[in-house]
C-alpha positions in Angstrom: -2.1 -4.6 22.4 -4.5 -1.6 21.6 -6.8 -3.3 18.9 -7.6 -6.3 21.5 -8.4 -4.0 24.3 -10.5 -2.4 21.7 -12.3 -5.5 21.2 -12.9 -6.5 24.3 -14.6 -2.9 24.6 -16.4 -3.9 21.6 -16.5 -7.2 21.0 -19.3 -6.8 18.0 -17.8 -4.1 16.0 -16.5 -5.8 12.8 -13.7 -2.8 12.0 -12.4 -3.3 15.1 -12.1 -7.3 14.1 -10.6 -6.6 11.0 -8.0 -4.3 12.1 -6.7 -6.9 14.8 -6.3 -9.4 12.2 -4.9 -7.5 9.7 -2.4 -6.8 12.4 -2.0 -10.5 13.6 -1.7 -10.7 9.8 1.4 -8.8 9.2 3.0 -10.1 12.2 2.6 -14.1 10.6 0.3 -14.8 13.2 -1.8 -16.1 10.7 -3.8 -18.5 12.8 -5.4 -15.7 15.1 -5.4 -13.5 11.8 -7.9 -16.2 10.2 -9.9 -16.5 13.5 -10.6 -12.4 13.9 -11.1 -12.2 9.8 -14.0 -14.7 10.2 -15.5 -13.3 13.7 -15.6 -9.7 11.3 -17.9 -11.8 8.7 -19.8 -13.2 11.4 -20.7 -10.0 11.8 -21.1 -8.4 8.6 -20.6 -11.3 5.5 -20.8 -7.9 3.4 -17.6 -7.1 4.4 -15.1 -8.3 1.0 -11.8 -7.0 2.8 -12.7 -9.5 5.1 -13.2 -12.3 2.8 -10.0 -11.3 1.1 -8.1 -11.7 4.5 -9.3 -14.8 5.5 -8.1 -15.8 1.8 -4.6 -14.9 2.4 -4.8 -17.1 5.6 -6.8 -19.8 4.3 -3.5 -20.3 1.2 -1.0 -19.6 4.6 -2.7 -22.6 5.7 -3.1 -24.7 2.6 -6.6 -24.4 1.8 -6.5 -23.7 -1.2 -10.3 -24.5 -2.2 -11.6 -22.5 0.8 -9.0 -19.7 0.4 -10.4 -19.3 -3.5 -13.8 -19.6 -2.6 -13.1 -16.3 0.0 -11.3 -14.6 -3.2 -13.9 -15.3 -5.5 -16.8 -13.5 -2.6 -14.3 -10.5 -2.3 -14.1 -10.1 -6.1 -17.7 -10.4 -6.9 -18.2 -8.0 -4.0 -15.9 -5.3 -5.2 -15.0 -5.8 -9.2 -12.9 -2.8 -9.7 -10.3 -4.7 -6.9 -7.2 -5.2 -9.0 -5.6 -6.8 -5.7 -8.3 -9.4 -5.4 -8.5 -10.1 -9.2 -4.6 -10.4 -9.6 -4.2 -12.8 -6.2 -7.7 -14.9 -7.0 -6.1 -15.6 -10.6 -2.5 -17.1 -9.1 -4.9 -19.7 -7.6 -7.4 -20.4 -10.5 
């Protein structure tokens, strides 16, 4: 898979992390999804697309409390997000 060879190239580059789990994501690997969204906001917690995909996972997963905690970060972070507003209110 391209995106992992990238990250082995670059192991600390947070877009490179996010892209491989948004891909994990729409493959319903959800699990390594969760663990790639997290490793991109180990490296940058600024990063509210990231918050918002470890969300999604977090609710694939039944974590609801975690999951709206992640939605609530990405909202704050980026207010004009319709996306984040509409999916943190399903779960508020």
């Amino acid at each position: 898979m391209f995106f992992e060879k990238a990250k082995d190239s670059e192991p600390l580059k947070g877009s490179i992390r996010e892209a491989l789990a948004c891909s994990y994501y729409n493959c319903g690997l959800y699990e390594y999804a969760g663990k790639n969204f997290a490793q991109a906001l180990k490296i940058d917690a600024a990063n509210d697309f990231a918050h918002y995909g470890l969300a999604l996972c977090l609710i694939r997963k039944k974590k609801l409390n975690l999951a709206v905690g992640h939605l609530k970060i990405a909202s704050a972070m980026k207010p004009d997000s319709k996306k984040y507003k509409d999916t943190l209110n399903k779960f508020i």
